[in-house]
C-alpha positions as CSV (number, residue, x, y, z in Angstrom):
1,X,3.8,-14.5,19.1
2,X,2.0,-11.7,17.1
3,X,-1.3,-12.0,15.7
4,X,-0.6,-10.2,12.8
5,X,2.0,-12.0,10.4
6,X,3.3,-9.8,7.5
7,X,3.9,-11.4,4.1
8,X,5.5,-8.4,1.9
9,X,5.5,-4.9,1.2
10,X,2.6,-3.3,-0.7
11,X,3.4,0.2,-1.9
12,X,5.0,3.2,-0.7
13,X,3.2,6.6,-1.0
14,X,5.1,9.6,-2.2
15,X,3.9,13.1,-2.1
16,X,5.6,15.5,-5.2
17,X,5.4,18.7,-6.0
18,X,5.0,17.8,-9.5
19,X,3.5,14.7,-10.4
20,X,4.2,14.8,-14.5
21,X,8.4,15.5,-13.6
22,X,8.0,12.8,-11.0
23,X,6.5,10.0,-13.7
24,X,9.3,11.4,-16.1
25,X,12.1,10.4,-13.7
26,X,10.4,6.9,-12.3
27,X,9.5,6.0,-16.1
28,X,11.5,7.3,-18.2
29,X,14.9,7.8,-15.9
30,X,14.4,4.5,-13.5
31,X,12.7,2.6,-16.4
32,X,9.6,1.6,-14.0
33,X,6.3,1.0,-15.6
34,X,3.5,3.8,-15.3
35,X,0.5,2.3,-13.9
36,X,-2.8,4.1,-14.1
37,X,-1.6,7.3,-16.2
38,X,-4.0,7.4,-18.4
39,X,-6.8,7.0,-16.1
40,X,-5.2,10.2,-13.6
41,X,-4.8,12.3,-16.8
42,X,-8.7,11.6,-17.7
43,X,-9.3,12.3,-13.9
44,X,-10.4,8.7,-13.4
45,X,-7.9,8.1,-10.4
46,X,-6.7,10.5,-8.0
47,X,-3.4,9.6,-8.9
48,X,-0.8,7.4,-11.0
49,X,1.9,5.0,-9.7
50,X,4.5,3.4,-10.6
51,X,5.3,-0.7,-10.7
52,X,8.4,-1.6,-9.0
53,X,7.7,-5.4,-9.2
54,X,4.8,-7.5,-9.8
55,X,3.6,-6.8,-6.2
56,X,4.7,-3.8,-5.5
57,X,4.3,0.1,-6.7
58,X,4.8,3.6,-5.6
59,X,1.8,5.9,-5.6
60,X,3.0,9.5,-7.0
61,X,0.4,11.8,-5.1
62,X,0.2,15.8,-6.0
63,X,1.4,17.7,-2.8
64,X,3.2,20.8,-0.8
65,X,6.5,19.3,0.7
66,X,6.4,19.0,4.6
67,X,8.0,17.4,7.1
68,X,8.0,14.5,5.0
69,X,7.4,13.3,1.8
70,X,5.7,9.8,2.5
71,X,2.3,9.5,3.2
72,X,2.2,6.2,4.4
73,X,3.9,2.9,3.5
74,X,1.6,-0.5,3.1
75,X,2.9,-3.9,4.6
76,X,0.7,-6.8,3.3
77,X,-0.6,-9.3,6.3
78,X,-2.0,-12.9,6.3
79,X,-5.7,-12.8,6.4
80,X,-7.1,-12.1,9.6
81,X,-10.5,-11.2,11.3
82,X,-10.0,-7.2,11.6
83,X,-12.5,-7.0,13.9
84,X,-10.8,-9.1,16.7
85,X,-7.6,-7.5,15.8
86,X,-8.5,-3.8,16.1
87,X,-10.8,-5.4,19.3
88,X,-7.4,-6.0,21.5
89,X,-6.6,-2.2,21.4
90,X,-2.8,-3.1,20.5
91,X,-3.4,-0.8,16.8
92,X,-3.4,3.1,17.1
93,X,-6.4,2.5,14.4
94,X,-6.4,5.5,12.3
95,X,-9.2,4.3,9.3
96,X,-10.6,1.1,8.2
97,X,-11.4,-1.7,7.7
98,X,-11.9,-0.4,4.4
99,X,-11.7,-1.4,0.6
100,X,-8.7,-0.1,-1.3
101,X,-6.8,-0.1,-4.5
102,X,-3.6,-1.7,-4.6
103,X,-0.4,-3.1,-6.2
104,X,-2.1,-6.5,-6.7
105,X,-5.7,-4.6,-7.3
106,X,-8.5,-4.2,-4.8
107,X,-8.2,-5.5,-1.0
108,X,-8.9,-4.6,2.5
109,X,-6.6,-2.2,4.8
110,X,-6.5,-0.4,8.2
111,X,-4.2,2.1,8.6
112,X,-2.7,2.7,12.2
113,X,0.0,4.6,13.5
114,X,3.3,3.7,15.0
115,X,4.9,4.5,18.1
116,X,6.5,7.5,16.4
117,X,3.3,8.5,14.5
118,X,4.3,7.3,11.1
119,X,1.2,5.7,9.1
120,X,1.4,2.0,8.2
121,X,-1.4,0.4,6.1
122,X,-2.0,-3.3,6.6
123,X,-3.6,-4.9,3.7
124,X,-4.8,-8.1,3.0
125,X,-5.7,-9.5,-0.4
126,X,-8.8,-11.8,-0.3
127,X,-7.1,-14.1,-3.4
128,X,-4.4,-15.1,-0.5
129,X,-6.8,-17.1,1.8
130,X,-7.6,-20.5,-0.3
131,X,-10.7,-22.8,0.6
132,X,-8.5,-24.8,3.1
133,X,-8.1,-21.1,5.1
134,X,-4.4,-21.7,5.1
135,X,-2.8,-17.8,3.2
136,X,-0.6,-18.3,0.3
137,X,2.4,-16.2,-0.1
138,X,2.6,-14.3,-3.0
139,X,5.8,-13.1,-2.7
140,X,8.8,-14.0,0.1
141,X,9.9,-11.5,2.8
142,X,13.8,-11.2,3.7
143,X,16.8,-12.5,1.8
């Protein structure tokens, strides 16, 4: 069984060409709800996102189109000890353990790599392991 058990999916990362024309079509054409705007117009955050559901929101992230135009996508994971994890050598470890901003707010993340080289951030939020040390899910995975 795998030590890492993930519990739902965090945000995606987009890169655009234009980030204004972007928060036009996820606001104002998909209807989704700007989160941080004002903050990235003041330069307080290096970029908006947009909310997709109460756990989960799309980073819109200035950029030159490439092969790609995702960054990384975040899966959220039942708390673990990181260290122990990244210790068995199973993760292509690419940064962290390190704090982050999130959908649900701050947390902590590792991003690793997968087989093909696509970045995956884990991320667990501290407010999911209760005194008893069993994680709560915050929201379901599947069907």
């Amino acid at each position: 069984m795998s030590a890492v058990r993930v519990t739902g999916f965090d945000h995606l990362v987009l890169t655009v060409a234009d980030v204004e024309r972007s928060l036009a079509f996820y606001c104002g054409t998909l209807g989704l709800e700007p989160v941080r705007v004002d903050q990235w117009r003041a330069g307080e955050a290096p970029f908006p996102s947009v909310r997709v559901s109460p756990g989960t929101i799309i980073d819109l992230v200035r950029g030159l189109r490439g092969g790609s135009n995702v960054d990384h996508f975040c899966l959220v994971v039942a708390p673990l000890d990181w260290a122990e994890m990244i210790a068995l050598g199973t993760l292509d470890v690419v940064e962290g353990p390190v704090g982050r901003f999130g959908a649900r707010g701050s947390a902590t993340s590792v991003y690793v790599r997968d087989p093909d080289g696509n970045v995956v951030e884990l991320r667990w939020y501290p407010q999911d392991e209760p005194a008893d040390g069993y994680p709560v899910d915050r929201e379901p995975v599947g069907p």
